[in-house]
C-alpha atoms as one frame of an Amber mdcrd trajectory, in Angstrom:
protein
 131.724  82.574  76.956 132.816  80.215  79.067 129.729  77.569  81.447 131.010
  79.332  84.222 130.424  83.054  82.548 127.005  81.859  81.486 126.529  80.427
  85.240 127.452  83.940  86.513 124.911  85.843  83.991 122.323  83.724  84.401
 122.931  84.261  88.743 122.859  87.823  87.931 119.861  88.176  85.743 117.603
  85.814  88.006 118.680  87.998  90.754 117.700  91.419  89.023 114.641  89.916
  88.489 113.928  88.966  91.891 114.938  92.576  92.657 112.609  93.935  90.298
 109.800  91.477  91.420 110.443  92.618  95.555 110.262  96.212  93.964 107.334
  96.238  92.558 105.790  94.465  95.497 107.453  96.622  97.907 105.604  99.362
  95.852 101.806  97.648  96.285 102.380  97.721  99.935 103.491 101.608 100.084
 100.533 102.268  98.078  97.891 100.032  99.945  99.126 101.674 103.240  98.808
 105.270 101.634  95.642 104.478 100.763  94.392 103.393 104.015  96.187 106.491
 105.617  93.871 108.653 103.024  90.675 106.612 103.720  91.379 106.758 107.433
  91.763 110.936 106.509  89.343 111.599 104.296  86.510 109.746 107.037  88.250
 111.523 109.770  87.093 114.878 108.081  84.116 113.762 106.434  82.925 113.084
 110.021  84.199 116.691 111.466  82.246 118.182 108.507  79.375 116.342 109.926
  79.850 117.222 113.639  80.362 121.053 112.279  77.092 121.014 110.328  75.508
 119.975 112.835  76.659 122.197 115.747  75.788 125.248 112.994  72.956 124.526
 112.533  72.028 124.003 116.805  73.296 127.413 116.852  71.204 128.913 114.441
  67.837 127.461 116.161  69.511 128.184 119.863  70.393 132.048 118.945  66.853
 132.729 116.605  64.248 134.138 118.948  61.954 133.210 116.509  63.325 129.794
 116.328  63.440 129.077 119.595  59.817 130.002 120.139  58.455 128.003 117.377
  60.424 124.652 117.722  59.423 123.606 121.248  55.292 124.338 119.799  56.242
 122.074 117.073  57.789 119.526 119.019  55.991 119.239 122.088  51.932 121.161
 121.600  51.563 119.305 117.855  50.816 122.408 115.902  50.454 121.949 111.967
  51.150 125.019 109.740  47.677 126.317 109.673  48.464 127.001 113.490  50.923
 129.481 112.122  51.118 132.846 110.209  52.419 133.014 107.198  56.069 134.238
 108.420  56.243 131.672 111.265  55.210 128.769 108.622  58.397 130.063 106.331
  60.485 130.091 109.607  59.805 126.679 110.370  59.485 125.276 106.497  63.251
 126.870 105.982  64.017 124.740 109.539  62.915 121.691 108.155  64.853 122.017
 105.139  67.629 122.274 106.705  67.312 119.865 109.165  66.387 117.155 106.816
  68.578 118.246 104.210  71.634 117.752 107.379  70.213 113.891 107.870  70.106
 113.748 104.011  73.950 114.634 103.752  74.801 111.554 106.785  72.770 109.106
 104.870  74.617 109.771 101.632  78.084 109.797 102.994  77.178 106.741 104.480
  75.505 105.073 101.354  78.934 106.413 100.124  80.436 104.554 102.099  82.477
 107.506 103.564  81.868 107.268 107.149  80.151 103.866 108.377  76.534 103.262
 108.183  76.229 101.931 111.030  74.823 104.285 113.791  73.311 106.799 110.837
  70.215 107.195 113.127  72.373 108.687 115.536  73.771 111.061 112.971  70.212
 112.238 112.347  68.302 109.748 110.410  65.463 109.420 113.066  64.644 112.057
 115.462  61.213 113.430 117.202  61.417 116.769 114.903  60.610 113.916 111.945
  57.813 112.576 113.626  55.609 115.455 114.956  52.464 116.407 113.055  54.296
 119.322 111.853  56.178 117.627 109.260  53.581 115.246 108.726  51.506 118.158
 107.347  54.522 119.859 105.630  56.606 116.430 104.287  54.231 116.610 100.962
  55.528 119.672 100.422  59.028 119.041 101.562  59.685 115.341 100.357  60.260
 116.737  96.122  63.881 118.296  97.397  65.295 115.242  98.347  67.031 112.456
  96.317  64.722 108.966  95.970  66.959 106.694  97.956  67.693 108.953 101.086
  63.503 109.487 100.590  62.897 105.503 101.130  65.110 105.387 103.725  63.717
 108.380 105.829  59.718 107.892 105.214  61.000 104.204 106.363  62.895 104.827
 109.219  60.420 107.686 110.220  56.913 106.489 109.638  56.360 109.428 107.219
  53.980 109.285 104.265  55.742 108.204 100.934  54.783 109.596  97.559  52.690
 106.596  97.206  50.439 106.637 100.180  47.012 106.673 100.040
């Protein structure tokens, strides 16, 4: 093999390798924007989930007669359960539920870090319906379905009564 042969081969091999190096680079960049797309996806729905949950659950308290004559008394006249019989304290225990358990699923897709934390408040983190002696007088009760971090964070944010209160 002649110095001009070996010239050629060694032209050719540095230049496969460059080819090999730009492909493999050229790959990283595909895949970082693909994942970016997904993120950008996968928060785009988280969100709508969100939104959805949300707007189910304001139709279930706006279409329950029931409902809608308990939750302005607990809201706005400071009832506690005692105020209530027995079926209207279920009514409004099952509410609460699900209306914390709604804030509960924001704060962990934020903590997530699935949709932004910033703003979780707005999603439902502080509201008057967590503030009213209602729940004050129920959150004992309620507080043992709900994980320990999004329990900090919501007897924090809220003012309510943590497991170790006096």
């Amino acid at each position: 093999m002649t110095e001009s042969d070996r010239s050629k081969a060694s032209w050719g091999r540095a230049l496969r390798e460059v080819g090999a190096v730009t492909g493999v680079v050229l790959g990283l960049v595909f895949v970082g924007i693909e994942i970016r797309a997904n993120t950008a996806a996968i928060q785009g729905e988280t969100l709508q989930g969100i939104s959805d949950q949300s707007t189910n659950l304001q139709m279930q308290f706006a279409t329950d007669p029931d409902l809608v004559r308990l939750m302005p008394r607990v809201i706005s006249e400071g009832i506690v359960p005692s105020d209530l019989d027995d079926e209207d304290q279920y009514r409004v225990l099952v509410a609460y539920l699900s209306i914390v358990r709604v804030a509960e699923n924001r704060y962990q897709q934020a903590a997530l870090g699935t949709v932004p934390g910033e703003g979780i408040d707005q999603f439902g983190g502080s509201s008057v319906l967590y503030t009213t002696p209602y729940i004050r007088a129920l959150w004992p009760l309620l507080r043992g379905n709900f994980a320990p971090d999004f329990l900090e964070y919501f007897e924090r944010v809220n003012g309510l009564p943590s497991a170790s209160s006096p």
